[in-house]
N, CA and C atoms as an extended XYZ file, in Angstrom:
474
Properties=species:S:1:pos:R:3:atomname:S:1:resname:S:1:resid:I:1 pbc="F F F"
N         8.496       11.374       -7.427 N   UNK     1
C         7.666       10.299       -7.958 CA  UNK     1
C         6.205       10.626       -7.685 C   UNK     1
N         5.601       10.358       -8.533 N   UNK     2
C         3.914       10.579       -8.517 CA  UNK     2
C         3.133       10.046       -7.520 C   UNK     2
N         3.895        8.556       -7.250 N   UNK     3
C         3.774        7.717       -6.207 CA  UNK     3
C         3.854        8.495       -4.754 C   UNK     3
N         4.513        9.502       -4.821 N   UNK     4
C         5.066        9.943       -3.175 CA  UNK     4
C         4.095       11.171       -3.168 C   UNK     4
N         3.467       11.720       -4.218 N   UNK     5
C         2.830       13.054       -4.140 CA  UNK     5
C         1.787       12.579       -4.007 C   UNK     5
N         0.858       11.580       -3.848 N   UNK     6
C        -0.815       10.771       -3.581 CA  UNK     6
C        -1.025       10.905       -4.531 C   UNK     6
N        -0.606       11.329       -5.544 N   UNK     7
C        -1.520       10.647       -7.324 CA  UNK     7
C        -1.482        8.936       -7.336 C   UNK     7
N        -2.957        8.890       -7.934 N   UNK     8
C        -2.846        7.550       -7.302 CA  UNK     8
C        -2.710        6.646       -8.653 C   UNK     8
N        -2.215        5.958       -8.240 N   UNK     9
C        -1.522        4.964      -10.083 CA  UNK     9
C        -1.735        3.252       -9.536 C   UNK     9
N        -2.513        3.270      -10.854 N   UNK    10
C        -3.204        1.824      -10.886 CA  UNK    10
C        -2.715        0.783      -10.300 C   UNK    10
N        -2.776       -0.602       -9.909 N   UNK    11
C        -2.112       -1.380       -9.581 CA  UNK    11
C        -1.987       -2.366      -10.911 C   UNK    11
N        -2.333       -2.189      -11.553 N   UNK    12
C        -2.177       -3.238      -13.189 CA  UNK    12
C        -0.870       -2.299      -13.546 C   UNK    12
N        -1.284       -0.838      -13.103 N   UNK    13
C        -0.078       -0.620      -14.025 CA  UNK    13
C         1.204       -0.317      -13.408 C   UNK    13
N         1.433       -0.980      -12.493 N   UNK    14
C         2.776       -1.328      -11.795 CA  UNK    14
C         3.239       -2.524      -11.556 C   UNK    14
N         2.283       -3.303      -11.396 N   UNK    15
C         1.792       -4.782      -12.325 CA  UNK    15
C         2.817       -4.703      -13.704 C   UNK    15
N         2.693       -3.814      -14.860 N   UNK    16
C         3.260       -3.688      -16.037 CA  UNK    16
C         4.378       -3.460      -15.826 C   UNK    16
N         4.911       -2.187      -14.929 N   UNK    17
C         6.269       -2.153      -14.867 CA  UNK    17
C         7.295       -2.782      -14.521 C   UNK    17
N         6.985       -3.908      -13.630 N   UNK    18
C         7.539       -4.871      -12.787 CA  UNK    18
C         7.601       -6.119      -13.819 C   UNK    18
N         6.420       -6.114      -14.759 N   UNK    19
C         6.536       -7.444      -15.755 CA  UNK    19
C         7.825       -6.634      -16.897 C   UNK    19
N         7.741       -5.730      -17.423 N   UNK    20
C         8.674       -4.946      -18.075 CA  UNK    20
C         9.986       -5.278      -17.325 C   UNK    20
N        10.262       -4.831      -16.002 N   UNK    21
C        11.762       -5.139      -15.459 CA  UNK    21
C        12.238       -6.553      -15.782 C   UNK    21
N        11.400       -7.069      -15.158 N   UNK    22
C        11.459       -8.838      -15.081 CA  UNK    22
C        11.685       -9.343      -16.277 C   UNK    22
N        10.888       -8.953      -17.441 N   UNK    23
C        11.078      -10.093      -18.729 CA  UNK    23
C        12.248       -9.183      -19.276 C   UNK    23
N        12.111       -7.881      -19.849 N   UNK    24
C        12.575       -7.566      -20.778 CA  UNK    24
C        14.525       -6.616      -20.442 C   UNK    24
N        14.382       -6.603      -18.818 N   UNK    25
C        15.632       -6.119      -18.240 CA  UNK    25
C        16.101       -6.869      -18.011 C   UNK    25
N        15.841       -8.061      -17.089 N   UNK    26
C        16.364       -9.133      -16.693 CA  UNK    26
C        16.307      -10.286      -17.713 C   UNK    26
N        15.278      -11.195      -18.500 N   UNK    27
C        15.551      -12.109      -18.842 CA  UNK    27
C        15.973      -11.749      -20.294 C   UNK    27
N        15.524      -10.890      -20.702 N   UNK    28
C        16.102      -10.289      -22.206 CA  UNK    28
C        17.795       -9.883      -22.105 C   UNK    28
N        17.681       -8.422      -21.594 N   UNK    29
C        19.028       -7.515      -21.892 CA  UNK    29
C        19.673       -8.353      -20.727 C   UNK    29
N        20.017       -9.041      -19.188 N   UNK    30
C        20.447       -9.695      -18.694 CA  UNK    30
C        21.457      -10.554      -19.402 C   UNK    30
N        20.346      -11.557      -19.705 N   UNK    31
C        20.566      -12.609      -20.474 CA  UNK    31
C        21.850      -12.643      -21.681 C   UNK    31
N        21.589      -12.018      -22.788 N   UNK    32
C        22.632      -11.367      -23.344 CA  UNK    32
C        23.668      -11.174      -23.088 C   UNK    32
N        23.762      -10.390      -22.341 N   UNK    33
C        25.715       -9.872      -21.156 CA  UNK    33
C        26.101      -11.728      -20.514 C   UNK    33
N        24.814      -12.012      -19.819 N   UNK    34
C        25.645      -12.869      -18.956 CA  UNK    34
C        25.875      -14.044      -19.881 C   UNK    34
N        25.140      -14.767      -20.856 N   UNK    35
C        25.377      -15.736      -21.454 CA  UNK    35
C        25.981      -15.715      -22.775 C   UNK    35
N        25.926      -14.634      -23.473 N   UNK    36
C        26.697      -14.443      -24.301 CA  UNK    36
C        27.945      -13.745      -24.351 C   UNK    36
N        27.443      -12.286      -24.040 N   UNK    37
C        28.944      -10.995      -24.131 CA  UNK    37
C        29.853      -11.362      -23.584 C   UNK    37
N        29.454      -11.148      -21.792 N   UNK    38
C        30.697      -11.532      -21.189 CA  UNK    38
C        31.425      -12.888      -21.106 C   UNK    38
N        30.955      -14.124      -21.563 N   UNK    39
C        31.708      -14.955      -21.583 CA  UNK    39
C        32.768      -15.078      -22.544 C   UNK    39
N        31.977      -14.374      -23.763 N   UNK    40
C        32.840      -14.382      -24.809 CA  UNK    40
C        34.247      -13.176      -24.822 C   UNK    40
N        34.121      -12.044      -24.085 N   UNK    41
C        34.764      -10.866      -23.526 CA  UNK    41
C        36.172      -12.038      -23.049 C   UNK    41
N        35.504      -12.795      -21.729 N   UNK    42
C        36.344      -13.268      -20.649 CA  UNK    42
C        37.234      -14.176      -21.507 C   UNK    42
N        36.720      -15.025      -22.767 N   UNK    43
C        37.351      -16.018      -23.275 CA  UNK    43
C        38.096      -15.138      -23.811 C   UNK    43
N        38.108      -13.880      -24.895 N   UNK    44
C        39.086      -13.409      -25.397 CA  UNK    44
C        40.123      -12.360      -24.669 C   UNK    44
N        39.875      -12.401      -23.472 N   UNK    45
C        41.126      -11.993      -22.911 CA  UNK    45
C        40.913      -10.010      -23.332 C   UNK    45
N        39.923       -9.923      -23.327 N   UNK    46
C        39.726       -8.109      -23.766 CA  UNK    46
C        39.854       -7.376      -22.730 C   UNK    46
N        41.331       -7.007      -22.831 N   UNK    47
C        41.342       -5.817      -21.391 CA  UNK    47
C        41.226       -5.202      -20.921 C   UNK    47
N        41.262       -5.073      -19.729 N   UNK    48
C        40.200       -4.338      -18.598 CA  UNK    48
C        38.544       -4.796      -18.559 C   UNK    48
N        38.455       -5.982      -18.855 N   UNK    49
C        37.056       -6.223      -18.930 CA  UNK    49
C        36.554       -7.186      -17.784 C   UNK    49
N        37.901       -7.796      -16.787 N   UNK    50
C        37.523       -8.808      -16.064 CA  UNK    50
C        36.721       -7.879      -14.856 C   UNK    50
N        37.334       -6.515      -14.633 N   UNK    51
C        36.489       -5.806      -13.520 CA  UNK    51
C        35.201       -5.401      -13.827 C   UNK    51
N        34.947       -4.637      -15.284 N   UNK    52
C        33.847       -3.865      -15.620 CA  UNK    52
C        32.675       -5.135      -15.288 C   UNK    52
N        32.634       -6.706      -15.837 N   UNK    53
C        32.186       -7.908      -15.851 CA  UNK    53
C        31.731       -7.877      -14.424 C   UNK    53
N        32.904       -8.207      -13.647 N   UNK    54
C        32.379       -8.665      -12.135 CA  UNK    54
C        31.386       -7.455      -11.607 C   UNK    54
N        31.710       -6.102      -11.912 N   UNK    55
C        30.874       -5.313      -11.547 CA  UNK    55
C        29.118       -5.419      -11.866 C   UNK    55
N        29.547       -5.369      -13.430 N   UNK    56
C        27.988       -5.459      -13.933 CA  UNK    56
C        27.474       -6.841      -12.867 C   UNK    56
N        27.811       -7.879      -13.175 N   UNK    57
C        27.627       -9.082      -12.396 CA  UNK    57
C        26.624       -8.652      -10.959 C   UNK    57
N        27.547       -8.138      -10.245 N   UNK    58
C        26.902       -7.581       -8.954 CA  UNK    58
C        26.001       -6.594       -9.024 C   UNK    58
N        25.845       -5.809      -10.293 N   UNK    59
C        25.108       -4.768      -10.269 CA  UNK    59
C        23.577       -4.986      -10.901 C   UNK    59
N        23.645       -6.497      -11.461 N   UNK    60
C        22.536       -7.027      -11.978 CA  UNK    60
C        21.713       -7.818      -11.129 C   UNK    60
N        22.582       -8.330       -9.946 N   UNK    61
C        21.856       -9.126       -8.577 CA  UNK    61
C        21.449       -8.282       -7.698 C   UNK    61
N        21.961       -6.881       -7.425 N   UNK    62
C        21.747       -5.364       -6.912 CA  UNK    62
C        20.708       -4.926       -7.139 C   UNK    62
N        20.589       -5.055       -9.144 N   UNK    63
C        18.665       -5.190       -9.272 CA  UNK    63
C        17.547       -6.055       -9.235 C   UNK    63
N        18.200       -7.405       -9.268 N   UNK    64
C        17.371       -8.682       -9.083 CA  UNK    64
C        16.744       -7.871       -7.769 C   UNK    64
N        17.384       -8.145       -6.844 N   UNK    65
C        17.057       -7.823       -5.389 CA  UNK    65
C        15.827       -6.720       -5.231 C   UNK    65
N        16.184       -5.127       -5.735 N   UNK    66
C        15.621       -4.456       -5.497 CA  UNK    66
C        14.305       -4.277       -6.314 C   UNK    66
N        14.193       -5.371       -7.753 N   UNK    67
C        13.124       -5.336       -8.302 CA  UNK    67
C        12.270       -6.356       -7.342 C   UNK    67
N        12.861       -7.529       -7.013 N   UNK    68
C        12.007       -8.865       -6.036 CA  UNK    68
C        11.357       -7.737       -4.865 C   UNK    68
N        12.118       -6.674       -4.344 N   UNK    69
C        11.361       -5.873       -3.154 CA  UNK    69
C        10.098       -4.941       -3.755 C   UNK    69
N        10.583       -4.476       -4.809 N   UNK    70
C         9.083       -3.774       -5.377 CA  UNK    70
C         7.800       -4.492       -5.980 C   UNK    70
N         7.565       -5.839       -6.479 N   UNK    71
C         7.307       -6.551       -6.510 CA  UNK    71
C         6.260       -7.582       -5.642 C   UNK    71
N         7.142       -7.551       -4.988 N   UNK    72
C         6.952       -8.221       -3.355 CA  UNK    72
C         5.879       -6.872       -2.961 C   UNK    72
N         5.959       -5.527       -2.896 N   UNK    73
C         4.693       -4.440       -2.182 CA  UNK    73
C         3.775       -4.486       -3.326 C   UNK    73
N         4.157       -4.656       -4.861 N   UNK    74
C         2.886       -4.290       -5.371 CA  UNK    74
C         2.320       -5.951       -5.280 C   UNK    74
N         2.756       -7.066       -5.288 N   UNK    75
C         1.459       -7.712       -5.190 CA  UNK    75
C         0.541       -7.647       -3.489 C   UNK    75
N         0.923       -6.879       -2.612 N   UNK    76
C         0.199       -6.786       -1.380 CA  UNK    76
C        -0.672       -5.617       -1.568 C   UNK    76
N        -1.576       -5.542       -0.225 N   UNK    77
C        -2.254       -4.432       -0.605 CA  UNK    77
C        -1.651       -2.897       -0.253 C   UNK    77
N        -1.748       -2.056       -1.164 N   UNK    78
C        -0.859       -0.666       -1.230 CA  UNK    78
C        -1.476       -0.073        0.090 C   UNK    78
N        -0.779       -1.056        1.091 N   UNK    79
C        -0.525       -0.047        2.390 CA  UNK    79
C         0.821        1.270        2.539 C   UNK    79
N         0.915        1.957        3.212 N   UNK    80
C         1.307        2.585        3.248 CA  UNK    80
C         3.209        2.870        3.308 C   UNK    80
N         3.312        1.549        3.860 N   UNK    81
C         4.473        0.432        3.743 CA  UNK    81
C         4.725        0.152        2.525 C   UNK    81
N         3.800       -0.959        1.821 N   UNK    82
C         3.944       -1.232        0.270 CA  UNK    82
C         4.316        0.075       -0.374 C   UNK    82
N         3.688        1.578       -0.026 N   UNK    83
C         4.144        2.252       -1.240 CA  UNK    83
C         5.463        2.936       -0.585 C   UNK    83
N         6.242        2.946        0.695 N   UNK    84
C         7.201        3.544        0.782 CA  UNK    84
C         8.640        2.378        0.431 C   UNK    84
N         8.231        1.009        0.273 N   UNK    85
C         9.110       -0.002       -0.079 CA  UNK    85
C         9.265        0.194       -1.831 C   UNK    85
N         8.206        0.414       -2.035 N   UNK    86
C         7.917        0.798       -3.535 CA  UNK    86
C         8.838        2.171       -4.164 C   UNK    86
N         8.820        3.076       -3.546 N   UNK    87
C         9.471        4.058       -3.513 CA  UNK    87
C        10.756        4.296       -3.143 C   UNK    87
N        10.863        3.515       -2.361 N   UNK    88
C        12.682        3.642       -1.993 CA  UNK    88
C        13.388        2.459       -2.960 C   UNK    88
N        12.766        1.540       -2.863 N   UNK    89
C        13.128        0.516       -4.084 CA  UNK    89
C        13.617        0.799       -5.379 C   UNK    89
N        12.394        1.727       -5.856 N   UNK    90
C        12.718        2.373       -7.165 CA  UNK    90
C        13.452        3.092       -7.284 C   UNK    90
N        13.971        4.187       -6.707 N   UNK    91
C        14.613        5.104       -6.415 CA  UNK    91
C        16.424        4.371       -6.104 C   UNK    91
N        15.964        3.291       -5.606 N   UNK    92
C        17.263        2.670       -5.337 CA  UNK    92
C        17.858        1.856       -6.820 C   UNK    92
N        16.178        1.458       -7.641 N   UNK    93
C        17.020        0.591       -8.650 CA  UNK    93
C        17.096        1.708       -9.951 C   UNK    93
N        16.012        2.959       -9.292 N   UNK    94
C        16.981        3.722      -10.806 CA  UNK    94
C        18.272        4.673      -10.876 C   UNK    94
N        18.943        4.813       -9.414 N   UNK    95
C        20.001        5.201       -9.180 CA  UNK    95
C        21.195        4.276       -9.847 C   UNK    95
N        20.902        2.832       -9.173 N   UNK    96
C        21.895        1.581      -10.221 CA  UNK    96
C        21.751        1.497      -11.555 C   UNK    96
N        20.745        1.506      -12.265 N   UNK    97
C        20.812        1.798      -13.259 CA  UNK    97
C        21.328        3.014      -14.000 C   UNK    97
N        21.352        3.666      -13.803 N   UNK    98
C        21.937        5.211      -14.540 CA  UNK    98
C        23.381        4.443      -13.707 C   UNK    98
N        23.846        4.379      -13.534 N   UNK    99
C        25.264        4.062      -13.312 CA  UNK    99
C        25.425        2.864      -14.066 C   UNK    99
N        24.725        1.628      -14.190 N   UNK   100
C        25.005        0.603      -15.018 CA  UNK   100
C        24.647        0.910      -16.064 C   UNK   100
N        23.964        1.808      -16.886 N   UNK   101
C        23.909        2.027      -18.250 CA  UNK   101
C        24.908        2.965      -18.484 C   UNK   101
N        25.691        3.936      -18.057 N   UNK   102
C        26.860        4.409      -17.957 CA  UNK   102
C        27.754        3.647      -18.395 C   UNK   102
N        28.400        2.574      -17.736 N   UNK   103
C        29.160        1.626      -16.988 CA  UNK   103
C        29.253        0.994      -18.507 C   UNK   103
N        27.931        0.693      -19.143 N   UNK   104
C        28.174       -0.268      -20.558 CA  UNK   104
C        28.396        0.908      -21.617 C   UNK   104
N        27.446        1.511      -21.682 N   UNK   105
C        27.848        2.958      -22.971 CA  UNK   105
C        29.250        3.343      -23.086 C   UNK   105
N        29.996        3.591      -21.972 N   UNK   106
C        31.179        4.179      -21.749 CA  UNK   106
C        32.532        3.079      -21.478 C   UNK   106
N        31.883        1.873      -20.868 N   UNK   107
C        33.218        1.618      -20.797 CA  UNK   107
C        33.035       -0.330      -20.908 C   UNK   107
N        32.261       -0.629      -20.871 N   UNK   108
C        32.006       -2.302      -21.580 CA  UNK   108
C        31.712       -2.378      -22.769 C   UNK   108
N        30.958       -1.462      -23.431 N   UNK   109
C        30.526       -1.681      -25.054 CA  UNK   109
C        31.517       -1.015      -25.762 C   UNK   109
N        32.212        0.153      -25.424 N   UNK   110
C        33.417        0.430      -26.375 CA  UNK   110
C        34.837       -0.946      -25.896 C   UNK   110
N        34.874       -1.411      -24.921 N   UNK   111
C        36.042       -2.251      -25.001 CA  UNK   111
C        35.478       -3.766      -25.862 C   UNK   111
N        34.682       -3.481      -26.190 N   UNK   112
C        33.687       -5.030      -27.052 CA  UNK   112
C        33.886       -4.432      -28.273 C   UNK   112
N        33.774       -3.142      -28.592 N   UNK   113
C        33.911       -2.752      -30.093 CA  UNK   113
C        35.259       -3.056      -30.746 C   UNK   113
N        35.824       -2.486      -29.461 N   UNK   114
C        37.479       -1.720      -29.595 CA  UNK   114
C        38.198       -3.869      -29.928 C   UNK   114
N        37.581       -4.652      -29.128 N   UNK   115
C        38.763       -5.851      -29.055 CA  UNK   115
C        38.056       -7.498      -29.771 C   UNK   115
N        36.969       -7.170      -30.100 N   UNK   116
C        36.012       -8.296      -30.977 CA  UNK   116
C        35.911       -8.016      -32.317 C   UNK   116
N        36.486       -9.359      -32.496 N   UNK   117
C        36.072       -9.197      -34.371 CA  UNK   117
C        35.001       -8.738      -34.657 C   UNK   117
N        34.802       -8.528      -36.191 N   UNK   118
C        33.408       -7.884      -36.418 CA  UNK   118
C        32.459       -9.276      -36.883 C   UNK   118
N        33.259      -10.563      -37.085 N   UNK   119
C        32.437      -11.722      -36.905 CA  UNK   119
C        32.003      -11.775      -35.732 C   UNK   119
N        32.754      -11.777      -34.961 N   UNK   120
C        32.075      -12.433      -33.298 CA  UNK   120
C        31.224      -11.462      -33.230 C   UNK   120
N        31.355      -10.042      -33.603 N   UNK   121
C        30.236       -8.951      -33.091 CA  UNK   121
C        28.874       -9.715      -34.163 C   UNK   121
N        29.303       -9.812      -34.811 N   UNK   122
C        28.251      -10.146      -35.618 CA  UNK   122
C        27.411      -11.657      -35.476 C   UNK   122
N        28.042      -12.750      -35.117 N   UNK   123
C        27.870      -13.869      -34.579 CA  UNK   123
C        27.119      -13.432      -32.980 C   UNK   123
N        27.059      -12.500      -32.261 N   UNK   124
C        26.713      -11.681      -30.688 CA  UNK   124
C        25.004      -11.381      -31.481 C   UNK   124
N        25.094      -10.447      -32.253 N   UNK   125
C        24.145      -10.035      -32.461 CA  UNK   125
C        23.246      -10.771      -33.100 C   UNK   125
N        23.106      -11.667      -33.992 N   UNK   126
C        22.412      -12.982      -34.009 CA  UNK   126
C        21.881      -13.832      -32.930 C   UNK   126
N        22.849      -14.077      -32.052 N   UNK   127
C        22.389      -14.491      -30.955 CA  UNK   127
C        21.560      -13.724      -29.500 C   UNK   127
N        22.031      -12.553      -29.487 N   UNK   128
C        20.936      -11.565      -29.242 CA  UNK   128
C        19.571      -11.667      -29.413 C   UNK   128
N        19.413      -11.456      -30.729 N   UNK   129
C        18.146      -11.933      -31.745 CA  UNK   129
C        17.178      -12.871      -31.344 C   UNK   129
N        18.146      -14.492      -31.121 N   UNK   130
C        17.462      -15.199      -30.608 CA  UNK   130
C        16.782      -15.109      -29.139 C   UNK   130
N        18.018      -14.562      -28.252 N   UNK   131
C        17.543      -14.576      -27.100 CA  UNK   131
C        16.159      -13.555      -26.901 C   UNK   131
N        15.982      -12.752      -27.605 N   UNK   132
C        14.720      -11.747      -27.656 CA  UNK   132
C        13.503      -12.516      -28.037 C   UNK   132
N        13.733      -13.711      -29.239 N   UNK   133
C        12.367      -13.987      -29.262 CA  UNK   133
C        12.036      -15.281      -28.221 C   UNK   133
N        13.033      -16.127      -28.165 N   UNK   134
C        13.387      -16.731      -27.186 CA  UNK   134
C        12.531      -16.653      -25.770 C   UNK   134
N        12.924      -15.507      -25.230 N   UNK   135
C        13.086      -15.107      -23.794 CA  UNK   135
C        11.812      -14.361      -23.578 C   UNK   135
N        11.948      -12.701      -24.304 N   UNK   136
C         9.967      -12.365      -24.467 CA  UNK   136
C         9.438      -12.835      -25.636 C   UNK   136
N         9.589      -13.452      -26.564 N   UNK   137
C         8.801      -14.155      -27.773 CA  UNK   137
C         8.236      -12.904      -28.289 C   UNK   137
N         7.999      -13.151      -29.378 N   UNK   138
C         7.662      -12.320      -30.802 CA  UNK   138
C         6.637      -11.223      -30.858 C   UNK   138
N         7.174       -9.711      -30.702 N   UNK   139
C         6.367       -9.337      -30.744 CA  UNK   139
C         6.068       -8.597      -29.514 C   UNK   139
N         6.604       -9.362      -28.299 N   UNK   140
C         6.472       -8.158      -26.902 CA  UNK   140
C         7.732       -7.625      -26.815 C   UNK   140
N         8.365       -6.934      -27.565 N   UNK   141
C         9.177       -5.910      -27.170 CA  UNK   141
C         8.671       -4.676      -27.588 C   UNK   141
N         8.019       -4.841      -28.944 N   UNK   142
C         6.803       -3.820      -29.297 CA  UNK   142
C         5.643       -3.601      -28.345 C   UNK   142
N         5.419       -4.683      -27.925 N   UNK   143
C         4.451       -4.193      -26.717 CA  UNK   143
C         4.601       -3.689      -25.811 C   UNK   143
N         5.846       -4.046      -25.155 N   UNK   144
C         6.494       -3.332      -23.898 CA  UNK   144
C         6.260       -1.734      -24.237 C   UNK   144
N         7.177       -1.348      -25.627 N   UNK   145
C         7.573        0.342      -26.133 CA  UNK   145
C         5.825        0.978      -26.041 C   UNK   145
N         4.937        0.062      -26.635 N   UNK   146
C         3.838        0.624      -26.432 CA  UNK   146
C         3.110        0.823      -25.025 C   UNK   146
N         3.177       -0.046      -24.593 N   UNK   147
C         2.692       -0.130      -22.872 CA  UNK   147
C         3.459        1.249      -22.022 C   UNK   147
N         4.964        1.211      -22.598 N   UNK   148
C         5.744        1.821      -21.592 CA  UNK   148
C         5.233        4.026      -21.819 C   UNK   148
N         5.391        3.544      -23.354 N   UNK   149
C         4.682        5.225      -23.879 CA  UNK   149
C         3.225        5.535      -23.625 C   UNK   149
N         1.750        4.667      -23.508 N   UNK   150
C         1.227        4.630      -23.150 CA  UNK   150
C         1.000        5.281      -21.244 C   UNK   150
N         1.779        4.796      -20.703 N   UNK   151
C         2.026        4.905      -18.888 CA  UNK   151
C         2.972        6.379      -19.101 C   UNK   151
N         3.823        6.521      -19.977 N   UNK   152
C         4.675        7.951      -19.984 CA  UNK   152
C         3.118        9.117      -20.028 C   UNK   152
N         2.427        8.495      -21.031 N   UNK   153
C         1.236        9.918      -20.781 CA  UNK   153
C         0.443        9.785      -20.125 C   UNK   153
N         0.233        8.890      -19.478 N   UNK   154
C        -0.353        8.879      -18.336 CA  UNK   154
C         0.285        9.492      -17.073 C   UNK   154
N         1.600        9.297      -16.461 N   UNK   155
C         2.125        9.683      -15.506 CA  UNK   155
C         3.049       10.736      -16.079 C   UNK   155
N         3.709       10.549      -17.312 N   UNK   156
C         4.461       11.787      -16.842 CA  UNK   156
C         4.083       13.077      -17.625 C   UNK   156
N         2.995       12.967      -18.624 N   UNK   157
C         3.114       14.371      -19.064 CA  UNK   157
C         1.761       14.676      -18.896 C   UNK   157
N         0.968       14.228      -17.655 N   UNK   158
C         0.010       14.961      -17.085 CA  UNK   158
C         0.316       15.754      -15.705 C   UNK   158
């Protein structure tokens, strides 16, 4: 991490990344699984889905947690503490993640393909829809992609 080598990276713009986790991981793509997918999964009885569910479940409070800790250092001042909480944090929530985006690619979104009508899929994705403008409202998910490619050339392909 750029963070651990003393390149020194803004505090707005970790500020951004943390508003990015928060709205658009958590209250967006969150949102979705927990209030829509999986209830509707659990009501239809689609098997093998009651474990993959409880997992994600825990694996989404796994990141609540570890995003509230990175969070918690960048609004203090980037003592030396703040950036090693910052760093192990991240490191901790992008390890869960590459396993929870696994976890749905491979084995929650094909058992949703494989056992849901293509109404209900389709009735899901409507409601999706809403929850996006809903949740970040119109227009910042484009902002996010821009913000987020913006900070990619900044940090990673310098």
């Amino acid at each position: 991490m750029k963070i651990e080598s003393g390149k020194e990276i803004k505090h707005e713009h970790l500020e951004n990344v943390v508003e990015f986790v928060k709205v658009f991981v958590d209250k967006c793509h969150h949102t979705k699984e927990e209030e829509y997918l999986f209830p509707i999964m659990r009501r239809a009885n689609v098997p093998g889905s009651t474990e993959i569910i409880d997992s994600l479940l825990e694996e989404h409070e796994h990141g609540r947690r570890s995003v509230d800790m990175i969070a918690g250092a960048v609004s203090v001042n980037m003592d030396s503490e703040a950036l090693s909480t910052i760093v192990k944090s991240s490191r901790d929530y992008i390890e869960l993640l590459t396993q929870h985006i696994n976890k749905e690619d491979n084995i929650l979104f094909p058992l949703a393909d494989k056992h849901l009508a293509e109404k209900v899929q389709e009735n899901l994705l409507k409601s999706f829809e809403i929850v996006e403008i809903e949740k970040i409202g119109e227009g910042k998910h484009e902002e996010f992609h821009k913000m987020l490619h913006n900070l990619k050339e900044i940090y990673v392909m310098s």
